[in-house]
C-alpha positions in Angstrom: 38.4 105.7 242.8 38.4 109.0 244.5 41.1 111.8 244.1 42.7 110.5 247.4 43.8 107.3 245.9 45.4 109.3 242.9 47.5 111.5 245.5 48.5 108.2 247.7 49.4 106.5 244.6 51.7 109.0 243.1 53.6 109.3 246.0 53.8 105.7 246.8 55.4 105.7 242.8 57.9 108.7 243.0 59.1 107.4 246.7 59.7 104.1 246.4 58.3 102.8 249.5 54.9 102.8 251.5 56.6 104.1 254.8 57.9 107.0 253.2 55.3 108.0 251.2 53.2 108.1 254.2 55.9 110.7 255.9 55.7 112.7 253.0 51.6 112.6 253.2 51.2 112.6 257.4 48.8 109.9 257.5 49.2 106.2 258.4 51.5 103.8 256.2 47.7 101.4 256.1 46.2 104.2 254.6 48.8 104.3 251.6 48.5 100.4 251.4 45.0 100.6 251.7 44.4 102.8 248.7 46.8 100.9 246.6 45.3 97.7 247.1 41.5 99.8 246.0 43.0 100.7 243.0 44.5 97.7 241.3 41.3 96.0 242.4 39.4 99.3 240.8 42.1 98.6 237.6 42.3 94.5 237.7 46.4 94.9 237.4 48.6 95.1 239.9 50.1 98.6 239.9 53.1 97.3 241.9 55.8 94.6 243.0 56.3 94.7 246.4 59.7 93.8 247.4 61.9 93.6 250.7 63.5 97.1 249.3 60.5 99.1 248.3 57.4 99.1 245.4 58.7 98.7 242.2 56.3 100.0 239.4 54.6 97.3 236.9 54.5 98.4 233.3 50.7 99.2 234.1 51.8 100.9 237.5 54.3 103.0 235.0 51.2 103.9 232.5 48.7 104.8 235.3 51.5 107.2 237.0 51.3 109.3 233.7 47.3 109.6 233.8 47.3 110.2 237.8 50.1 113.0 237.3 47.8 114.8 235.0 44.7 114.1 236.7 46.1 115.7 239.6 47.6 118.8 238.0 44.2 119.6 236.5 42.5 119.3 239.6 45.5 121.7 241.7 44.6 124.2 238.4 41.1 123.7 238.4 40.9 124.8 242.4 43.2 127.6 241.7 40.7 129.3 239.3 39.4 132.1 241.6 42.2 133.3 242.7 44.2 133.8 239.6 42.9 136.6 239.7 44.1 138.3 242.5 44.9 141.7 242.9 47.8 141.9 244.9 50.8 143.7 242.9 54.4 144.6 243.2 58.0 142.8 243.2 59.4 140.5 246.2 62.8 139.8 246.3 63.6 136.0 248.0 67.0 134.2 248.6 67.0 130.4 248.4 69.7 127.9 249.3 71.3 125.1 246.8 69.1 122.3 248.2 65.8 124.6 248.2 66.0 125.8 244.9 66.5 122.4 243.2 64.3 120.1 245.3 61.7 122.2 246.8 60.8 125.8 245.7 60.1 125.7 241.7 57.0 124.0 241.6 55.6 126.0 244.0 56.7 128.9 242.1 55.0 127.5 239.5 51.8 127.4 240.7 52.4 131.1 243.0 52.6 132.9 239.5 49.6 131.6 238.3 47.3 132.5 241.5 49.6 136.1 241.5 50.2 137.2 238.0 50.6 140.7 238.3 53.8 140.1 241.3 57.1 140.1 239.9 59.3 137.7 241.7 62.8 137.6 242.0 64.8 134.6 243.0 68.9 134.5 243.9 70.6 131.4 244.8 72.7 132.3 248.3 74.5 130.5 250.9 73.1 130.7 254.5 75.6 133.0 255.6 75.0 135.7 252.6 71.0 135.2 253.2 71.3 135.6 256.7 73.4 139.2 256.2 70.8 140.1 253.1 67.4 139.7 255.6 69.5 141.8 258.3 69.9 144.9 255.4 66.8 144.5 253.7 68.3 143.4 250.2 65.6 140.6 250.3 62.1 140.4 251.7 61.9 136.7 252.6 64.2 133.6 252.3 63.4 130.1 251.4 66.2 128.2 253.4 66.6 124.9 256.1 65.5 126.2 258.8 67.1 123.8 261.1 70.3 125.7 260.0 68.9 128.6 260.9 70.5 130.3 264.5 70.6 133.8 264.4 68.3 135.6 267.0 67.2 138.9 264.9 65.6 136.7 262.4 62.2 135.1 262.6 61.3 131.2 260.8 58.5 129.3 260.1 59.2 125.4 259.2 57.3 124.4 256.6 58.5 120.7 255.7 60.6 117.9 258.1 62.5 115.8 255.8 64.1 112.2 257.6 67.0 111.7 257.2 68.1 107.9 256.1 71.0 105.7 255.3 71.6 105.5 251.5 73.2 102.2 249.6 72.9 100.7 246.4 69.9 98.4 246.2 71.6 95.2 246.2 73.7 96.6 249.7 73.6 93.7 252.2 72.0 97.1 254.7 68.9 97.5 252.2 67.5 93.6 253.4 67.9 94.0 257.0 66.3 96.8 259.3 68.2 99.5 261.4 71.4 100.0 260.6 73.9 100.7 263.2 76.3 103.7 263.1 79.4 100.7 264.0 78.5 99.1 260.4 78.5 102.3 258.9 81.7 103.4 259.9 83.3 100.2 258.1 81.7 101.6 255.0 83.4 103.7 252.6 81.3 107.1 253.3 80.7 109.9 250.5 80.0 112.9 252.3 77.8 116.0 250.7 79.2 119.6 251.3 76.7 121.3 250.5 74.0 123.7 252.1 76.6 122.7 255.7 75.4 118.9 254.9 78.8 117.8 256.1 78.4 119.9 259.2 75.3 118.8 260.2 76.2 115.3 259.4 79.2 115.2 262.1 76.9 116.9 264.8 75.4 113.6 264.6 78.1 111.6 263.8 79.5 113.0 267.5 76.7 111.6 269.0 77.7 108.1 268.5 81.4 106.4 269.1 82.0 106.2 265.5 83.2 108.4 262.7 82.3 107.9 258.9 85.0 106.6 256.7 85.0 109.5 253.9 86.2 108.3 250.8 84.7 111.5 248.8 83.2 115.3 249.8 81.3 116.6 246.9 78.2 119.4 246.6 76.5 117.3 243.9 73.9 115.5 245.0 74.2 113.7 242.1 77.6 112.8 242.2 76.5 111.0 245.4 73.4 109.3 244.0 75.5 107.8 241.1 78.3 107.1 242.9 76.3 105.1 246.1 74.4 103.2 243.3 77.5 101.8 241.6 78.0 100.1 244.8 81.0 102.4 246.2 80.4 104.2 249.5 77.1 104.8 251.4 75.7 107.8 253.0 73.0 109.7 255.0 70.5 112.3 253.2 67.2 113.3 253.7 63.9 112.1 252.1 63.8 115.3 250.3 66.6 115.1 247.7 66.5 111.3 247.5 65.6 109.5 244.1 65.0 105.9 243.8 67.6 105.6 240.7 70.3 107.0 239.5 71.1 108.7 236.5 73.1 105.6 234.8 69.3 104.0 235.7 71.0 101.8 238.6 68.7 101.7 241.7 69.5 103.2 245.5 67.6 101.6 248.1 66.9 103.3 251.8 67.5 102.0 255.6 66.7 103.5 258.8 69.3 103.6 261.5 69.5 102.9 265.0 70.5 105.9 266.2 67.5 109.2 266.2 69.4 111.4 263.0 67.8 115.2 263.1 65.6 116.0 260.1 65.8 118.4 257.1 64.0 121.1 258.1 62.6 123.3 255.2 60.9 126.6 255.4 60.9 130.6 255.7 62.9 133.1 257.2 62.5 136.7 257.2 64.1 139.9 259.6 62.0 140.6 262.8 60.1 143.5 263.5 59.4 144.7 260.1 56.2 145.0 259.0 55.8 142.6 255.8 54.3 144.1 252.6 51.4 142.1 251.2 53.2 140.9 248.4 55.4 139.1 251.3 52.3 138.1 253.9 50.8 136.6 250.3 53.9 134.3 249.9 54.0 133.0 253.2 50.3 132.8 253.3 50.7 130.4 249.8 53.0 128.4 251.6 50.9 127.9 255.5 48.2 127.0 253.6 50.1 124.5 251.3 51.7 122.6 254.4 50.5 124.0 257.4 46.8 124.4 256.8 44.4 121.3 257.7 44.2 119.6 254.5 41.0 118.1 252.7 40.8 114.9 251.0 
């Protein structure tokens, strides 16, 4: 059992499924099965059920998540030790979208503070259009947004993370047993659409793609509202790996589909005003960040 298997289990467990997990990780979907299959071996249990919809968690898959959690956030603290205490100093002011700050940027706040005590960050919660016009008059330093939102020329983006985008339905959806899904049999389907972050934009620059429009039964910005209201079995929709959960808060399970049709990703990263030179406080942050996702990564 090596720290690899730890990492390739947990995100077999908080995904749902092998192929996404692998996504998630950049390596081969027989690499995640591989691992798996090591560790119940290791264990003697079976860590999983594998089903036609995903891998649901045995009660000793459930147990063994907890440990691997922990194991692995001692190890991220343990490598973070020399550089806790880091010199660098001073306040940097970063906007962040809806979707950003509640799926992506607080754990990596998180674990930023700790290697950069002495920098004092401050966070604001923006639309696009309002972070845009704040990088362009220096009222923040950097911007955590989706950069595949991003357009405007005079300002300079680094993607971090591509999130696919899949068809959402409840887990006992006729859609979750097959394989692609067609954009025809979606448009028979009572559609909840997401407004938030310009999901609903984005979503018909796609839609326009195809023949077929969405049958919208319900706009909302909660994500939630969507999750709960696609599990009960009353619309489907499209969303990106990112902000999907495998359940919903009632406890009733969503199951995932691909689609025939190539849907653009979620593209998540960092955005800041060209030609200015960067403080250090800033180059630090972004530095955090290449290193997190874009650096080569050691198992």
């Amino acid at each position: 059992m090596n720290f690899r298997h730890l990492k390739f289990f947990v995100a077999t467990a908080e995904s749902g499924q092998v192929s996404r997990a692998a996504t998630q990780l950049s390596i081969s979907q027989s690499a995640v099965t591989t691992a798996i299959k090591d560790l119940e071996a290791e264990l003697g249990v079976p860590l999983f059920i594998r089903a036609a919809t995903g891998m649901e968690m045995t009660e000793a898959g459930r147990d063994f998540l907890a440990s691997s959690r922990e194991i692995l956030e001692k190890l991220d603290q343990a490598r973070q030790v020399a550089q806790r205490q880091s010199p660098v100093e001073g306040s940097i002011s970063i906007a962040a979208t809806y979707t950003v700050i509640g799926y992506f940027l607080p754990p990596h706040l998180d674990r930023f503070s700790q290697i950069f005590p002495h920098l004092d960050i401050r966070i604001s919660e923006l639309n696009r259009e309002s972070i845009e016009e704040g990088l362009l008059s220096n009222r923040f330093d950097l911007a955590v947004v989706l950069t595949s939102n991003i357009t405007n020329p005079e300002l300079e983006t680094q993607t971090l993370l591509k999130s696919p985008r899949r068809l959402w339905a409840a887990n006992s959806h006729q859609f979750i047993r097959r394989g692609k899904i067609t954009f025809e049999e979606i448009s028979r389907e009572d559609y909840i659409m997401l407004t938030v972050d310009e999901a609903a934009h984005t979503a018909m620059r796609y839609w326009s793609k195809s023949a077929y429009q969405p049958k919208v039964t319900l706009r909302t910005s909660s994500v939630e509202a969507v999750r709960s209201i696609v599990a009960n079995g009353q619309g489907v929709t499209i969303l990106s790996d990112m902000v999907y959960r495998p359940w919903s808060l009632e406890g009733k399970r969503i199951g995932t589909a691909p689609t025939d049709q190539a849907i653009p990703s979620m593209d998540v990263g960092l955005a800041w005003r060209k030609g200015v030179e960067l403080p250090k406080p800033v180059t630090s942050f972004i530095d955090y960040f290449t290193q997190a996702y874009l650096a080569p990564q050691i198992s």
